[in-house]
Every structure is written in structure tokens, then in C-alpha cells.
C-alpha positions as a Markdown table, in Angstrom:
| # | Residue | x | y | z |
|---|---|---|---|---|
| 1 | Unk | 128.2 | 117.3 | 111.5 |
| 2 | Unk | 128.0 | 118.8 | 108.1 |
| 3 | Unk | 124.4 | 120.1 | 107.4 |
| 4 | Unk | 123.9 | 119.0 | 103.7 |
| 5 | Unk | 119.9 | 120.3 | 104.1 |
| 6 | Unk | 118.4 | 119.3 | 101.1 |
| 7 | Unk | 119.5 | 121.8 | 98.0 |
| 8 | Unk | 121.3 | 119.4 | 95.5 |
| 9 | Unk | 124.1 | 121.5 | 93.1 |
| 10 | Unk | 123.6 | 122.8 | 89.5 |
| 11 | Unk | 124.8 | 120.6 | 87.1 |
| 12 | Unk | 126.0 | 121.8 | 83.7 |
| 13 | Unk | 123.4 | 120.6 | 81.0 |
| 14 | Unk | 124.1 | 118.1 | 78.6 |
| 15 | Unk | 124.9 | 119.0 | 74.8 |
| 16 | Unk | 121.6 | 116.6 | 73.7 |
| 17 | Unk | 118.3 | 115.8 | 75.7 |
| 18 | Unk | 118.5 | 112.2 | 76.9 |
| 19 | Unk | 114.6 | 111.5 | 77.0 |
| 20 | Unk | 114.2 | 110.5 | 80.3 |
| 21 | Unk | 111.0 | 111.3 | 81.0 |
| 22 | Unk | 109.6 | 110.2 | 77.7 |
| 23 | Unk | 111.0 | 106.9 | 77.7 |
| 24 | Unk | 108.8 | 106.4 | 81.0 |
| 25 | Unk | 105.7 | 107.0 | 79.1 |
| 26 | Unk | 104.1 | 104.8 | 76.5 |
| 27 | Unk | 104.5 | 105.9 | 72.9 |
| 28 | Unk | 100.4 | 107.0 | 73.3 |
| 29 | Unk | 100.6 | 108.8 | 76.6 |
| 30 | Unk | 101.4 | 112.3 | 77.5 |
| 31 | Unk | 104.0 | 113.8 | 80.4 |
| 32 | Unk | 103.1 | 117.2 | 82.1 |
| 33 | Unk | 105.3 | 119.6 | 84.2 |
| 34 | Unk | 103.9 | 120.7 | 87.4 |
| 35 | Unk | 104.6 | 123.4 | 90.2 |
| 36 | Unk | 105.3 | 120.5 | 93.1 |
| 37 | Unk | 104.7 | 116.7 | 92.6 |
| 38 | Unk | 101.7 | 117.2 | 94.8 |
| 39 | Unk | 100.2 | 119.1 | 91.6 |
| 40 | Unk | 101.1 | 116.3 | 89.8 |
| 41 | Unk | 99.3 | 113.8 | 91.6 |
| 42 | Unk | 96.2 | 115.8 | 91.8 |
| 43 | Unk | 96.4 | 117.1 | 87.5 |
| 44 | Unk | 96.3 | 112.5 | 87.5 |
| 45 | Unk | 93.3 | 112.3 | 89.9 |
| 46 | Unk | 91.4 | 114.7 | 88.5 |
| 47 | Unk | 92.1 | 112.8 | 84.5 |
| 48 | Unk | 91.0 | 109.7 | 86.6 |
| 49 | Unk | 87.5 | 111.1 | 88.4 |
| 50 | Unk | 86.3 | 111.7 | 84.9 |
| 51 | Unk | 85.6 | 108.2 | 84.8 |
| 52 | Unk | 85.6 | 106.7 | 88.2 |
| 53 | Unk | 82.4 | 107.1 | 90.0 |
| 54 | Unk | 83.4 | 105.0 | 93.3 |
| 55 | Unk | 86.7 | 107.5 | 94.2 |
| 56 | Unk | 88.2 | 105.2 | 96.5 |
| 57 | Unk | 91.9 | 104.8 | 96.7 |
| 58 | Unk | 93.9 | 102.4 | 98.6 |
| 59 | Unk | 97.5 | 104.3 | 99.8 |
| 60 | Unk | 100.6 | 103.4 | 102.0 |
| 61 | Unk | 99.4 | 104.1 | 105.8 |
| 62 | Unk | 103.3 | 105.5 | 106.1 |
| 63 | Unk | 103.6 | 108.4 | 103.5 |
| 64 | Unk | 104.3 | 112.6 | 103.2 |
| 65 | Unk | 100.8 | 114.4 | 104.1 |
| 66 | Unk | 101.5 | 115.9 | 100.6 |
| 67 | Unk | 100.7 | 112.6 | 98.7 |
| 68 | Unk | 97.5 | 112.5 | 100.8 |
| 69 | Unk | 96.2 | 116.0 | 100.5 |
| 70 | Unk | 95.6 | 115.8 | 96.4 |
| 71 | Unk | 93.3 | 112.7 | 96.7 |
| 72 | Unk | 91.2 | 114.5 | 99.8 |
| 73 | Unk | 91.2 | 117.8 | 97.6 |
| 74 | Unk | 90.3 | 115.5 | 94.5 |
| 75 | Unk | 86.9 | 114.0 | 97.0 |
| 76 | Unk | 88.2 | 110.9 | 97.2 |
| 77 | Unk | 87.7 | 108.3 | 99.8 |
| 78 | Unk | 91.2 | 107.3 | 101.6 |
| 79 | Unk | 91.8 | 103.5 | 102.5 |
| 80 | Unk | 94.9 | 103.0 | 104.1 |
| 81 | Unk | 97.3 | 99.6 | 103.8 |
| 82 | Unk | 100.2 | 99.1 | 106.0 |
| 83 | Unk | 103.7 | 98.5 | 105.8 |
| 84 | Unk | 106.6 | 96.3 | 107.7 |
| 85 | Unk | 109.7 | 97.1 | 108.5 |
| 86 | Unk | 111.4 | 96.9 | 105.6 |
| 87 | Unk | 108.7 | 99.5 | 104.2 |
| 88 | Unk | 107.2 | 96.3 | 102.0 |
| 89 | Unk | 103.6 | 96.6 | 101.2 |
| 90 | Unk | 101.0 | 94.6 | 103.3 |
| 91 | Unk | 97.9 | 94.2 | 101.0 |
| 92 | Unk | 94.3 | 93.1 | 102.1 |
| 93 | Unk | 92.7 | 91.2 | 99.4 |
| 94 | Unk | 89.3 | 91.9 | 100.7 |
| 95 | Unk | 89.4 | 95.7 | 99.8 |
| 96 | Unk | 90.2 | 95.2 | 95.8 |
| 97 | Unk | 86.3 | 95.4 | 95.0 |
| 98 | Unk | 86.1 | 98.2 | 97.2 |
| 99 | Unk | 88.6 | 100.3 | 95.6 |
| 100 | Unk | 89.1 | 102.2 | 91.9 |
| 101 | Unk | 92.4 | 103.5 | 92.6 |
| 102 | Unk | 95.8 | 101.5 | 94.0 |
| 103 | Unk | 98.6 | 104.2 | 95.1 |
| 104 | Unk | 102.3 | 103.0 | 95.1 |
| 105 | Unk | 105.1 | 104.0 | 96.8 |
| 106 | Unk | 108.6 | 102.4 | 96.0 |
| 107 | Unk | 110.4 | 103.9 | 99.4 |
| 108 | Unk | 114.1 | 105.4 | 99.7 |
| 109 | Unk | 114.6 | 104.0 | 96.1 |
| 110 | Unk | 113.6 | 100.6 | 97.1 |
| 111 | Unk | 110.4 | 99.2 | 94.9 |
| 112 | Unk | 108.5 | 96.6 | 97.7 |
| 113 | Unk | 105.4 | 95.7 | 95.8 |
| 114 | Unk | 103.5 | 92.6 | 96.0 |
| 115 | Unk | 103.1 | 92.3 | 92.3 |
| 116 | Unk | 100.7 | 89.6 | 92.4 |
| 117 | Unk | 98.2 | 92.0 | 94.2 |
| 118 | Unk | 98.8 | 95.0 | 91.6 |
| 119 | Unk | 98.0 | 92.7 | 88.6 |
| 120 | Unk | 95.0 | 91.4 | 90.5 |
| 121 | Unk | 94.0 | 94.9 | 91.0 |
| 122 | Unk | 94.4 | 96.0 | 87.6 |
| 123 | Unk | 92.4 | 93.0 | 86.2 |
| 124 | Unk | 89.4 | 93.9 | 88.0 |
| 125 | Unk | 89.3 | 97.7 | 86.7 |
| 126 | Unk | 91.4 | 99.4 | 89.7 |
| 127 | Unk | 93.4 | 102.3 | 88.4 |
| 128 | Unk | 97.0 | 101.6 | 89.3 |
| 129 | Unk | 98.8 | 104.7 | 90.5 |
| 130 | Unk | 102.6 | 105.4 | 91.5 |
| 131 | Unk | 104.1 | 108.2 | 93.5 |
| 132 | Unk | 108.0 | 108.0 | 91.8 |
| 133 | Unk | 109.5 | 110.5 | 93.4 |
| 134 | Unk | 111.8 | 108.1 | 95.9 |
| 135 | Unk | 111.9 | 105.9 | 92.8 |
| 136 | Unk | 112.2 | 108.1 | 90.3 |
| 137 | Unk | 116.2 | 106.4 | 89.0 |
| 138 | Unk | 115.2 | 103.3 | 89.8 |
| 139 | Unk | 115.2 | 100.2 | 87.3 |
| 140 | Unk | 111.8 | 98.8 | 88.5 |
| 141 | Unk | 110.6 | 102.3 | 89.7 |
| 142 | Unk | 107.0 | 101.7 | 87.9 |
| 143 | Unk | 105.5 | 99.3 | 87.8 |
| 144 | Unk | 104.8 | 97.6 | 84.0 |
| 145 | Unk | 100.9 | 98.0 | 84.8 |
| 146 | Unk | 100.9 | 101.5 | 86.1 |
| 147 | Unk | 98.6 | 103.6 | 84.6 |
| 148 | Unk | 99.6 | 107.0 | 85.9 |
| 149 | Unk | 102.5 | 108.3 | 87.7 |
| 150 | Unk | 103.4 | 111.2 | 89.3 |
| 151 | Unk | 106.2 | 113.0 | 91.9 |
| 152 | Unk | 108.9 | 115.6 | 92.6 |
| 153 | Unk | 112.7 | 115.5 | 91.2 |
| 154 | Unk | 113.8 | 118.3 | 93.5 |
| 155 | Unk | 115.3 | 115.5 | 95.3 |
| 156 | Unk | 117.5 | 115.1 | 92.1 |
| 157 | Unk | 117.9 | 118.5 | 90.5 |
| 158 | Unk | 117.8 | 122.1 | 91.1 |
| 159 | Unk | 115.1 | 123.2 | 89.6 |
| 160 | Unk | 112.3 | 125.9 | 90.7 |
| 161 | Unk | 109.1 | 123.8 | 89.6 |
| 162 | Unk | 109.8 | 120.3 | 89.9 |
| 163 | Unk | 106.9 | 118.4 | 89.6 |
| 164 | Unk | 105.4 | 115.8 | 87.1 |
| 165 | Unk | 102.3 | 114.4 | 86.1 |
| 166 | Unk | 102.2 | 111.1 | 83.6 |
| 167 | Unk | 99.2 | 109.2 | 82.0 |
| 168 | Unk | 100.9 | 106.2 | 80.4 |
| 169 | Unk | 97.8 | 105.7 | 77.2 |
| 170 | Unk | 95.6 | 108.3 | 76.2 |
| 171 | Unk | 95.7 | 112.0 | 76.8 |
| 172 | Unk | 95.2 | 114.3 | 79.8 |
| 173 | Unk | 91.4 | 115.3 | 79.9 |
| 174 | Unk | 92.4 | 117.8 | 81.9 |
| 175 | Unk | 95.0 | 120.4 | 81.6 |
| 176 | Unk | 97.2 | 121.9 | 84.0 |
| 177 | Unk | 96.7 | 125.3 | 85.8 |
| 178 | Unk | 98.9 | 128.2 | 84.6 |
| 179 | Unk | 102.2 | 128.3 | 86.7 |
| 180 | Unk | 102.4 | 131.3 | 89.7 |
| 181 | Unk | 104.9 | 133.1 | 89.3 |
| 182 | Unk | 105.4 | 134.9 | 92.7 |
| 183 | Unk | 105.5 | 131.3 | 93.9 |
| 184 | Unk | 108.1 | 130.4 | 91.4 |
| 185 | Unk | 110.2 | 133.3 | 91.6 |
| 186 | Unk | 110.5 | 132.0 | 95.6 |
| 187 | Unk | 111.4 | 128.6 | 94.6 |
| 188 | Unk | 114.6 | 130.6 | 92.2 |
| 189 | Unk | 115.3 | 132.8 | 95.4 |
| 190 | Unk | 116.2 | 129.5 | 97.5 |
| 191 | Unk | 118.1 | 127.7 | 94.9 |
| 192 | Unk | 120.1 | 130.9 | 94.0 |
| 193 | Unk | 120.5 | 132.0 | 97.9 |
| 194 | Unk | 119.9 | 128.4 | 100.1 |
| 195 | Unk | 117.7 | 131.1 | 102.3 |
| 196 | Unk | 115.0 | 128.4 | 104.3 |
| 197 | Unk | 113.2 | 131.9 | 104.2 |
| 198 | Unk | 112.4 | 131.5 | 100.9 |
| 199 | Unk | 111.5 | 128.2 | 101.3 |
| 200 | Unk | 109.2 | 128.4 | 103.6 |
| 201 | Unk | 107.5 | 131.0 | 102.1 |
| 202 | Unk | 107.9 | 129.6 | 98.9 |
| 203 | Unk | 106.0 | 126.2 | 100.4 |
| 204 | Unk | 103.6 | 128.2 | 102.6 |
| 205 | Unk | 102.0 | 130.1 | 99.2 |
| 206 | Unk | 102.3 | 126.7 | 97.5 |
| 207 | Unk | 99.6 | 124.7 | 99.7 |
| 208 | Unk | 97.4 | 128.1 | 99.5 |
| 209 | Unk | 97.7 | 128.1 | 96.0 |
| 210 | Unk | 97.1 | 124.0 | 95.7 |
| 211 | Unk | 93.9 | 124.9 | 98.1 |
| 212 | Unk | 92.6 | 127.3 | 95.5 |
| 213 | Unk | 93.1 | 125.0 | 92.8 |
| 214 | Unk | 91.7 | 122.0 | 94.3 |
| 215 | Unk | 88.4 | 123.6 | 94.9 |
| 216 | Unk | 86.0 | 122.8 | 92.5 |
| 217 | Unk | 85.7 | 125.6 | 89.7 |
| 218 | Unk | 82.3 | 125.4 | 88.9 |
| 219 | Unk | 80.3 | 124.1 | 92.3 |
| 220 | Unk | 76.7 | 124.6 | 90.7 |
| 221 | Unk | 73.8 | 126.5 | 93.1 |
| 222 | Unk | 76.5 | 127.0 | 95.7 |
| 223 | Unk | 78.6 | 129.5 | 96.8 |
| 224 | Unk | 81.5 | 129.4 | 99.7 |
| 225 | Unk | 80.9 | 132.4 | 102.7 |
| 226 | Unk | 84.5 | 132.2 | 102.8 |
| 227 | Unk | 86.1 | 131.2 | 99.7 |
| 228 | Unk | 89.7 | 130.8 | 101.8 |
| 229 | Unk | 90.6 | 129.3 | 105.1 |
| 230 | Unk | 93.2 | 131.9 | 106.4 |
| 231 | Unk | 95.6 | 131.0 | 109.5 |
| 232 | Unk | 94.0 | 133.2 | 112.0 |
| 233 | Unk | 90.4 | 131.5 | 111.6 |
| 234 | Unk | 89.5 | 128.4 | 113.5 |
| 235 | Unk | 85.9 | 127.7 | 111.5 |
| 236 | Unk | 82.7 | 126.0 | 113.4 |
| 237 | Unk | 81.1 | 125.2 | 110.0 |
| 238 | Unk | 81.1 | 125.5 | 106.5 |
| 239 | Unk | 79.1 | 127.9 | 105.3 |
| 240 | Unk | 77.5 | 128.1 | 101.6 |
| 241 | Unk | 75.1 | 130.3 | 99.6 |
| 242 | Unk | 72.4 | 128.4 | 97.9 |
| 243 | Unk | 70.9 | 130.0 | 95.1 |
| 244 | Unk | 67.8 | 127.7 | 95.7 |
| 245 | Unk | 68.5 | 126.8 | 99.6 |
| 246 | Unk | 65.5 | 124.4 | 99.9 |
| 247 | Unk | 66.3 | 122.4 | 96.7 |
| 248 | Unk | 69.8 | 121.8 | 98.3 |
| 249 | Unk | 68.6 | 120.9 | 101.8 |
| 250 | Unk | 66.5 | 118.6 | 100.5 |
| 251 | Unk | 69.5 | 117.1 | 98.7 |
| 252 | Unk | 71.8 | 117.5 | 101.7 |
| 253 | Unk | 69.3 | 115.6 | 103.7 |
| 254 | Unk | 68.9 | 112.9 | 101.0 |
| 255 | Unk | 72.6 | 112.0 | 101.2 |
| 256 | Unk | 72.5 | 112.0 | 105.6 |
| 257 | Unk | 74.1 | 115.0 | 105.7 |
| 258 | Unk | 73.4 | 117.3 | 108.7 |
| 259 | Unk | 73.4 | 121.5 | 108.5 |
| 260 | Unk | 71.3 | 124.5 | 110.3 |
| 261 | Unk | 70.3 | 127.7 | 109.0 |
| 262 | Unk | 71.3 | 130.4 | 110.8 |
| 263 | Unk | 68.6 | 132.5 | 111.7 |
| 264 | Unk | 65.3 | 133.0 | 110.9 |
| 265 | Unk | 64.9 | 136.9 | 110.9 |
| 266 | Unk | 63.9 | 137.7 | 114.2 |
| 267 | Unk | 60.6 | 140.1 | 115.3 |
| 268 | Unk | 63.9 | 143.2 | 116.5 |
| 269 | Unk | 65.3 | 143.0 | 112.8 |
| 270 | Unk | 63.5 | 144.5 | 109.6 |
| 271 | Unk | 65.8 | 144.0 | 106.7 |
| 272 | Unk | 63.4 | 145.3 | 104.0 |
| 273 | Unk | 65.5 | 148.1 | 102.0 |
| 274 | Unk | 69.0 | 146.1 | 103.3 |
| 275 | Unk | 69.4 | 143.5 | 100.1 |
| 276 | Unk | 72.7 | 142.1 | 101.1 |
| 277 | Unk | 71.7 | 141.4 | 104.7 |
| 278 | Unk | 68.1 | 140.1 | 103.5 |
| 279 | Unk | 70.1 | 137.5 | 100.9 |
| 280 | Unk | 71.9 | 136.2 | 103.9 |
| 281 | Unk | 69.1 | 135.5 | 105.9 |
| 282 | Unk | 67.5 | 133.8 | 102.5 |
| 283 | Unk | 70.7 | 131.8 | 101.2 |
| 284 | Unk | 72.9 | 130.9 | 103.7 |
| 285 | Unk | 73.4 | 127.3 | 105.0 |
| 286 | Unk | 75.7 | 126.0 | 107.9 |
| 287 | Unk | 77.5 | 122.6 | 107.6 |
| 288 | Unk | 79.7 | 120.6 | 110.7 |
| 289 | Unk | 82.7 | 120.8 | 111.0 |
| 290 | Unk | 83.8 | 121.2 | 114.3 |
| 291 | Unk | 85.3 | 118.1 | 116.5 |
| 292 | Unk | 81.8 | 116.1 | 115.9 |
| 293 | Unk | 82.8 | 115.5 | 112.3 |
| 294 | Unk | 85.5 | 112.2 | 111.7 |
| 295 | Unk | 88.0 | 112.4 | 108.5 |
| 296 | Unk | 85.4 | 110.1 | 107.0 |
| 297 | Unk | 82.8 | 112.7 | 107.6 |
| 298 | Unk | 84.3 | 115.2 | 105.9 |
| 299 | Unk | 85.5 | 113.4 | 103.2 |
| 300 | Unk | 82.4 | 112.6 | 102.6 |
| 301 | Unk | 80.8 | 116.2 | 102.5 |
| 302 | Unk | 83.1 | 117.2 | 100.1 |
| 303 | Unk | 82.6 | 114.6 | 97.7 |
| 304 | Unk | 78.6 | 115.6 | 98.2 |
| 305 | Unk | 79.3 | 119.2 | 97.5 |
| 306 | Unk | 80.7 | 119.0 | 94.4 |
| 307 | Unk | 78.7 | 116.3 | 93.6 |
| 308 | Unk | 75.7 | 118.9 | 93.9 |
| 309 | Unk | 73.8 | 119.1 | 90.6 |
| 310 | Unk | 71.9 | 122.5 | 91.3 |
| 311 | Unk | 68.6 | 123.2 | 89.5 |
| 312 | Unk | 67.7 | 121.9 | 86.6 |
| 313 | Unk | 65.0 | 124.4 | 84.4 |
């Protein structure tokens, strides 16, 4: 059997640009070019939090752990709806006031929406959202109420950043993140060579680099122990700095969120004359998140960690 992986051929360019993407967004929107169509979908949730204070979205319970990842990174609440056979949507009416954003998925190039429920969704304020990248040729691909779309074209063309990020009216609030060039320069290597080395590699650096962009860049009061979660390290909690550690206990425990300080400085120990070591003991604060702590859970603690307003003089 012929193994076709998954590179598709160059194509020689066409004399004159044929507006594709353009013609996909409204006259009053804007299109950006990401690194990976999971980049995309994040650069749209983050546009979105700016005004959505619920950050609840409602996706396909079948779908790539990479359409998932930038709405956990983005603190958002996951509902899940399921799908039959024939990969068509199955909605629950109930959840529409418990939502703010609807995430669609027309599978394999095949656009199974109940349209009834999108337009009910969208009358009530729920931000409709569509993952194109299956969909991406199709005539009914979006949806006419869709407010953002987002997704991957590798699956069409040969190209070393292939993602895109669309807000259909208004302007991105928030701009992208310049483009890493190591990580680029990988995606080229695979495409020129077909080496799954390179691709690997290229995908390995891409979800550390989308972890170090999805973290918030300005967490106020707080500071991460360890600002990155290498491969070797199996973390027991999450460990912060806090400038003023009992202003944000008192918020952690405000929001039922559980943590220890670990340790008092014992009788054996005299860290007078040893600042670093004396800041530790003062600052640092341990959260869960071990196997007691659910998806929900954390979900939820990272929502309240950004959410942290610091100190206020």
C-alpha cells in the first residue's frame, strides 16, 4: 500500500491572487496568519475574552486535542456536545444560557449543523465559533452567523506556517505573537526533505512555544516557581510567588480554592543574611494538582489565577 503520509505537493502560484481568504471575511473584519491553526483559534479566544465574562464554550465531544488545548490555555470552561454516526451535531437546548461561546466543526468536509440551534444561540448573545480546517473548500463551510473562524490549510497546501485566525466584524483587539523562527525553519526542513524528524520536532517546539504564549503575560502579584513544565518533571502542585502572599490567600480562599505553604521556617534553620532562601519561605504558595484535582478543577484554577487582581495602593 502506498504511504501517501500527509505532505501535499507544491503547486506553481497563480499569475493573480484569487482572494480566497478575503472573500470569507466581511468587508469590516480582519484575517490573520498564524504559526498552526491552534494559534489561530486561541489569537480568536483571546479577541473574544475581552468581552465575555462567563468563558464557557460548548465543543464537539469527538475532535483533535489541539482544538481543545487553546480554549483550556484561553481559561475557559469546556462543555462538550456529542455526535452520531454520521458525525452530525447533537445539541442540548438546556445549555444555551449556560454558554458564551458555540464551537463548530464541519467533519471530513461535510458541514452537519443543526442550524436552528446556531441561530438560537446567536440570538441570545453566544459567540458563534468555527474550526474550518476540514471545511475549509467547502460551499457551506461557515456558517452565515459565525462570528470567528479559525484552522490549518496544511491539509491543502505546502506551506511552513499554516494557520489562520478570522473575526468576521470589527478588528482583532489583540494582535498576534511574532512568528519563531527555529520553529519555522523546521516546518521548511519537512516540506523540503518529507523527514517525520523534522516534523516531530517541528510539532514538539510548537506546543512548548503555544504553552509559553498561552500563559498569561502579565499575572499581577504572582509569580510561577517554574515558569515551564519540562518532560522529565511529574509536578505535585503549582507553585507561585506572591508578592503579598496573605492578600492572595485570602483571595484564593474566597473563590474555594485549596493550597499549603510550605514551611514555616523551622527552630534548625536561621535564614537571616540568606535573602533568596528567606523570600521563599515569605512568598511561596503551593496549589493541587496531583490526581485529587478533576479537569473541572483545574480549569477552574486557572481561570482564578489570571483572574487575580493583585494589590491595589
Amino acid at each position: 500500500m502506498e504511504n501517501l503520509k500527509s505532505i501535499v505537493t507544491t503547486e506553481p502560484l497563480l499569475d493573480h491572487e484569487n482572494g480566497f481568504f478575503k472573500r470569507l471575511c466581511q468587508t469590516d473584519g480582519e484575517l490573520s496568519f498564524t504559526m498552526s491553526g491552534r494559534c489561530g483559534i486561541y489569537q480568536c479566544l483571546e479577541d473574544i475574552k475581552q468581552k465575555d465574562q462567563k468563558r464557557v464554550a460548548y465543543l464537539p465531544m469527538y475532535t483533535c486535542e489541539t482544538v481543545a488545548a487553546p480554549f483550556q490555555k484561553a481559561g475557559y470552561t469546556l462543555r462538550f456536545y456529542e455526535v452520531d454516526e454520521n458525525l452530525r451535531s447533537i445539541f442540548d437546548d438546556a445549555v444555551i444560557n449556560e454558554i458564551s461561546v458555540l464551537s463548530l466543526c464541519g467533519y471530513y468536509g461535510f458541514c452537519n449543523y443543526d442550524h436552528e440551534f446556531v441561530k438560537e444561540c446567536h440570538e441570545r448573545g453566544v459567540v458563534i465559533f468555527e474550526d474550518m480546517t476540514h471545511s475549509l473548500l467547502c460551499r457551506d463551510g461557515m456558517v452565515p452567523l459565525c462570528d470567528y473562524a479559525a484552522g490549518s490549510f496544511r491539509k491543502w497546501m505546502d506551506v511552513a506556517s499554516d494557520g489562520f485566525a478570522m473575526k468576521r466584524r470589527g478588528k482583532f483587539e489583540i494582535g498576534c505573537q511574532k512568528p519563531h523562527q527555529e520553529h519555522l525553519a523546521l516546518r521548511r526542513q519537512y516540506i523540503d526533505t518529507h523527514s517525520m524528524d523534522a516534523f516531530w520536532d517541528a510539532e514538539m517546539m510548537l506546543r512548548q512555544i503555544f504553552d509559553l504564549y498561552a500563559v498569561p503575560k502579565t499575572l499581577k502579584g504572582l509569580r510561577p516557581v517554574f515558569p515551564a513544565l519540562t518532560e522529565n518533571a511529574v509536578p505535585s502542585h503549582f507553585c507561585f510567588y506572591a508578592e503579598e502572599r496573605e492578600h492572595f490567600l485570602a483571595y484564593l480562599k474566597e473563590h474555594n480554592i485549596f493550597y499549603k505553604v510550605f514551611w514555616p521556617v523551622g527552630p534548625l534553620v536561621n535564614v537571616e543574611g540568606h535573602d533568596t532562601v528567606k523570600y521563599v519561605y515569605g512568598h511561596i504558595v503551593s496549589l493541587f494538582c496531583d490526581q485529587h484535582c478533576g479537569r473541572e478543577y483545574m480549569l477552574k484554577l486557572a481561570r482564578i489565577i489570571a483572574e487575580y487582581p493583585g494589590v491595589t495602593v
